[in-house]
Structures are given as C-alpha cells and as structure tokens.
C-alpha positions in Angstrom: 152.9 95.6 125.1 150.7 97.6 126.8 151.8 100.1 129.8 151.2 98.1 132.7 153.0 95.5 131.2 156.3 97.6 130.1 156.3 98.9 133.9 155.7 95.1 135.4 159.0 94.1 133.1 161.0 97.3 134.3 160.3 96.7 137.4 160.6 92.3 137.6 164.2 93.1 135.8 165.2 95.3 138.5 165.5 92.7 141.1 164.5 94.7 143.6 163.4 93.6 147.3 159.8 96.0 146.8 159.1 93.2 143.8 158.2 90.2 146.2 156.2 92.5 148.6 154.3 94.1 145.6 152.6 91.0 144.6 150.7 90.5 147.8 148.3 93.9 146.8 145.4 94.0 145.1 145.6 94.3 141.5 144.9 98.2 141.4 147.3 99.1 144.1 149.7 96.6 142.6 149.5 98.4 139.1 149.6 101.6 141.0 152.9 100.8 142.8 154.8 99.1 140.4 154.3 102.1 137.8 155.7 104.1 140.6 158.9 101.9 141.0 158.7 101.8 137.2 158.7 105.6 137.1 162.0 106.0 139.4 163.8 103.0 137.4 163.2 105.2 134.4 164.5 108.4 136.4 167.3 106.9 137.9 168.6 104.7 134.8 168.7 108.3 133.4 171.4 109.8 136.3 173.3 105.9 136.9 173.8 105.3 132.8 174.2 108.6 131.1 177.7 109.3 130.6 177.1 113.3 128.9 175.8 115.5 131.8 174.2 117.3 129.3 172.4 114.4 127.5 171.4 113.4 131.3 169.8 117.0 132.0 168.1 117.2 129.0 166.4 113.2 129.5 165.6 114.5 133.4 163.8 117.7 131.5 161.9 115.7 129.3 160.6 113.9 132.3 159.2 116.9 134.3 157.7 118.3 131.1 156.3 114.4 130.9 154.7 114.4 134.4 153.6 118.0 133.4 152.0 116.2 130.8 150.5 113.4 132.7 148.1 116.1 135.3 146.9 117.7 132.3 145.6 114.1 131.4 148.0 113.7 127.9 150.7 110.9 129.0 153.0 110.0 126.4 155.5 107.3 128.4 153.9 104.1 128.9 155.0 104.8 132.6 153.2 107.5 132.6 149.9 105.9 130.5 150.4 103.3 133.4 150.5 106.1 136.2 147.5 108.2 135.1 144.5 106.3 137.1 146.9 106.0 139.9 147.3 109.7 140.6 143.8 110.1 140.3 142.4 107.1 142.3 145.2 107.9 145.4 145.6 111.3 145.3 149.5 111.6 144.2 150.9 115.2 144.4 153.0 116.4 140.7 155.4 117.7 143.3 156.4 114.8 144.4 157.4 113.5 141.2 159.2 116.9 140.3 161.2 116.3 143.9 162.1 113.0 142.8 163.6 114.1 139.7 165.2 116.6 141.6 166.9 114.0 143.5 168.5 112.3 140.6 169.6 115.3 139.2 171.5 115.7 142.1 173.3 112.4 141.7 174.6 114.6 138.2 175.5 117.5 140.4 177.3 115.9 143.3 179.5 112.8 143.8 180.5 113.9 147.3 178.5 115.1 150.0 180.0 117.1 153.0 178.0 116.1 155.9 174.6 114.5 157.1 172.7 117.4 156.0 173.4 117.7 152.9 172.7 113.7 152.2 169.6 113.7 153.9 168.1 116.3 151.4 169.4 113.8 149.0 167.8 111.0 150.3 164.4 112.5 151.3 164.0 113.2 147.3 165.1 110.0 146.0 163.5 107.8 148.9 161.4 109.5 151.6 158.9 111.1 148.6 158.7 107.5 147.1 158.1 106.1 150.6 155.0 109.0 150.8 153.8 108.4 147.3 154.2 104.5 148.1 151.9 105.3 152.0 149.1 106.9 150.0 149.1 104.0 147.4 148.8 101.2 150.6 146.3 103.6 151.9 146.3 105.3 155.1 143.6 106.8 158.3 146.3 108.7 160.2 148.4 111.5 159.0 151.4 110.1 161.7 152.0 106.9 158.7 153.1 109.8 156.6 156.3 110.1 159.4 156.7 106.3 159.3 156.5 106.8 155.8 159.3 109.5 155.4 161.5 107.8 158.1 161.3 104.1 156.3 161.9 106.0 153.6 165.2 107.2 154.9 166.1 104.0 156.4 165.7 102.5 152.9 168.2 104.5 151.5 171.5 104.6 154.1 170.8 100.9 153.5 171.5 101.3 150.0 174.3 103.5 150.3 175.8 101.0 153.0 175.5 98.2 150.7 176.9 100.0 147.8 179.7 101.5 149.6 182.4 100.0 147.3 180.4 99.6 144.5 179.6 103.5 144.6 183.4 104.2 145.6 184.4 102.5 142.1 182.3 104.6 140.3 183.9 107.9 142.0 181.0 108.2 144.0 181.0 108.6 147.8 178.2 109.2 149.7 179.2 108.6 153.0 179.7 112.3 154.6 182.7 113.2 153.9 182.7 115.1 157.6 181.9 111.6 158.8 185.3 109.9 157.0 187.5 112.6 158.9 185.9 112.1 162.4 186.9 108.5 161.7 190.4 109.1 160.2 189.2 107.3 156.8 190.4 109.0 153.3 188.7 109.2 150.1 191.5 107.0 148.9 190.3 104.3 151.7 187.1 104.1 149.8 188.1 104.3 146.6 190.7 101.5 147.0 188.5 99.5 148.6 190.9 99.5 152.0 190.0 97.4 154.6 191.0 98.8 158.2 189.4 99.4 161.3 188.5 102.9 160.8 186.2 101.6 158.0 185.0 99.2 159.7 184.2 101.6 162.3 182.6 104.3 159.8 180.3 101.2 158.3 179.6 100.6 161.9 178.2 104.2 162.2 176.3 104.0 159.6 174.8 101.1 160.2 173.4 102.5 163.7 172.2 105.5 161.7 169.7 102.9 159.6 169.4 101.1 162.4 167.9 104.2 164.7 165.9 105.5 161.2 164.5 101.6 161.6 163.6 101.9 164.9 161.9 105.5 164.7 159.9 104.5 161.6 158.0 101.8 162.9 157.6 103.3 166.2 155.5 106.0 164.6 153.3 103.6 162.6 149.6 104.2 164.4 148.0 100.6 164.9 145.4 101.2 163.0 147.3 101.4 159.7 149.4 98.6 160.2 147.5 96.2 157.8 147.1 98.9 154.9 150.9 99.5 155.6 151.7 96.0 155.4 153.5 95.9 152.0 155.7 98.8 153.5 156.4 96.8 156.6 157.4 93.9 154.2 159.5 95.8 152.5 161.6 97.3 156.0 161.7 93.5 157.3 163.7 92.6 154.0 165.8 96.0 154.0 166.7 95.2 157.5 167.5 91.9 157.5 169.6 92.7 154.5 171.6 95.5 156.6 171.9 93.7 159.4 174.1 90.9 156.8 176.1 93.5 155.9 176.5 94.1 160.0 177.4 90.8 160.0 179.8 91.2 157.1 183.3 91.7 157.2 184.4 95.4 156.2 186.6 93.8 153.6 183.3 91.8 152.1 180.8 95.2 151.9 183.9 97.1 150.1 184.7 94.3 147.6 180.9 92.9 147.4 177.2 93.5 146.9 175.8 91.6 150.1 172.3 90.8 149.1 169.1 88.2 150.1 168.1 85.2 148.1 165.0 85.4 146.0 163.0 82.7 147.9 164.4 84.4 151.5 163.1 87.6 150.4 159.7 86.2 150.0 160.2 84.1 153.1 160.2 87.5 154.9 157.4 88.9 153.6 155.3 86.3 153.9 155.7 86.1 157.6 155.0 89.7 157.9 152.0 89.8 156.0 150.7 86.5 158.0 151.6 88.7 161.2 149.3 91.2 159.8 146.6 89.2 158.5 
C-alpha cells in the first residue's frame, strides 16, 4: 500500500463530512488534503483510544519528533511520506503541526474546561490551525481568507462539541464551559446523565448561536476573489451547518442520547450545489 493510499483509507473510514468535499479537488490538492486529515485521524486516534496517559504522551512525542523528521526531508509514517510534497508545494508551517499536537494533548490533560477562553485555545489548535493548513492547500490571493479560515475553523468545532454533547458526557468529558452550565443552572450530573430539561435545552441553544455567529463571521470575511479556490471549505461549512442546524431542530433529549448526523448522498447533495454556485 503505498502512502497516499493508507491516508485515502484512513480518511474514507472516518466518515467524515470533509470526505465528500475532498473529491471535487484536483488530484495534488486532493492528495495534499486528505494526508492532512489523515495526519489529525492519526493524532487524535492517539488522545480518543489510548487508555495509559503515559502510553498516549509518549505516541503524541513520537509524532512531533516525526514531523521533525518530515522538514528535514526523512519521513518515516506513510502520512508523513504522503505529506512531504505537500508542505513543499503549499507552503505548510512545522508549527502548525506541532500546535495541533498540542491540541490533542490537551484532550489528555483536561476533560473540563472552565470558560470560553480556555476552550477556544482548545479549539484553535485542533480546528482553526487545520482550517489554515486546509486555506493554503485550496490556495489563497488575500491574507483576509486566513480569518475566514481560523473562524470556519472554530465554527467547525462547537459543531462537533454540540453534536457530541452526550456522547463526550459518557466518556467523562465535558466541554461545554463549565462557567456556561452554572449561568444556566445545568450540573455536571445533567450532562453526564444525559438529563433532559429546559436548562439544557437552553445551554444547547447558546451554543448553537455561538456556531451560528462563528458561521456568519467566517463567511463574511471570505474576500470575493477567493471564493472559488475556497470552494471545498465553503462545501465543507454548508454541510457542518446544515448538520447544526438538525441538531437545532432536534430535541434536547435526541442530541443527549444521539449522534444527529447527514446521510451520505445528502452530504454530497450539499456540496455539489455549492461547488455549482461557485463554478
């Protein structure tokens, strides 16, 4: 198997939404961007499956030593291999890949965050650097996409942790500010029993808005005359949104117990439209 194979497989397994907007690129910025998404699977497999916090540190290690490895032009990963014209042909900062291991070491360090603050450093690591790693892949004229790019990226991930509310909750994870659950007279315990009440429902709501304005601000900052080399990322937010606004939709009771997700062919229903929009 050769690396750009291994990384197509990690990232096709995934089911991810970004799979069904990464097949509309051309074949080098396709390799390039599904190594990247193979790169974080790898990273993040390491901090969501590795039950010894030591084992986990030492696997996150071995990954900055690796990208270490990769800009002195000796890859030893097949993700890496897979990476190595990428970096070159788009320009892709080491520290970008350092942050993002930073950001899954964090999910080792923390299963509670205290306020909005504190998650959003979270979330710029493990999301916003993707979503400027990602802008420089697409290609870009006008330094402003890197906003849109960092804000998407944000918008991305509340999404995630909205969907996974319960999901997370069962696995003693909350990421929801915990600042946030008081001002709304929700417990821990609320979460991690899955409780449905109207002070959740209110929280979600809140949240929700959050993505929603992230949404808004992104695209807002998108200069016109990147929107077709940004199209894949424009793909991707009209999936991500249409899935948050089902789990708007959704009763609190649903998000808590449930993954609310998109069908495979309504996914690519999406991003077809918005890359005929953007034709």
């Amino acid at each position: 198997m050769s690396p750009q194979q291994y990384c197509q497989e990690k990232t096709a397994r995934s089911g991810s939404s970004f799979y069904y907007s990464f097949r509309f690129l051309p074949k080098a910025r396709r390799l390039a961007i599904t190594a990247l998404y193979a790169f974080c699977r790898e990273v993040d497999d390491i901090a969501d499956e590795c039950t010894d916090l030591t084992v986990a540190k030492t696997k996150l290690n071995w990954w900055r030593g690796e990208i270490d490895n990769l800009y002195q032009n000796k890859p030893q990963h097949p993700v890496s291999m897979a990476l190595l014209p990428a970096i070159h042909a788009y320009q892709l900062d080491a520290e970008h890949f350092m942050e993002i291991i930073d950001g899954m070491e964090m999910d080792l360090n923390f299963n509670r965050y205290q306020d909005f603050k504190q998650l959003q450093l979270y979330c710029y690591r493990v999301a916003s650097v993707v979503g400027l790693l990602s802008a420089q892949i697409f290609g870009f004229t006008n330094r402003k996409t890197l906003k849109f790019a960092h804000d998407l990226g944000m918008a991305f991930q509340l999404t995630n942790i909205i969907r996974d509310v319960g999901e997370d909750a069962r696995r003693n994870r909350i990421y929801l500010p915990l600042d946030e659950l008081a001002q709304f007279g929700v417990s821990e315990g609320d979460l991690l029993k899955s409780k449905e009440s109207m002070a959740v429902k209110r929280l979600l709501d809140y949240q929700i808005e959050r993505a929603e304005s992230y949404y808004d601000k992104a695209l807002s900052e998108l200069p016109d005359e990147d929107t077709k080399n940004q199209r894949v990322s424009l793909m991707m937010a009209s999936i991500y949104r249409t899935l948050l606004r089902e789990i708007s939709a959704s009763s609190a009771e649903k998000v808590l117990n449930a993954r609310i997700s998109l069908g495979a062919l309504r996914k690519m229903g999406l991003a077809l439209k918005v890359w005929l929009k953007h034709l």
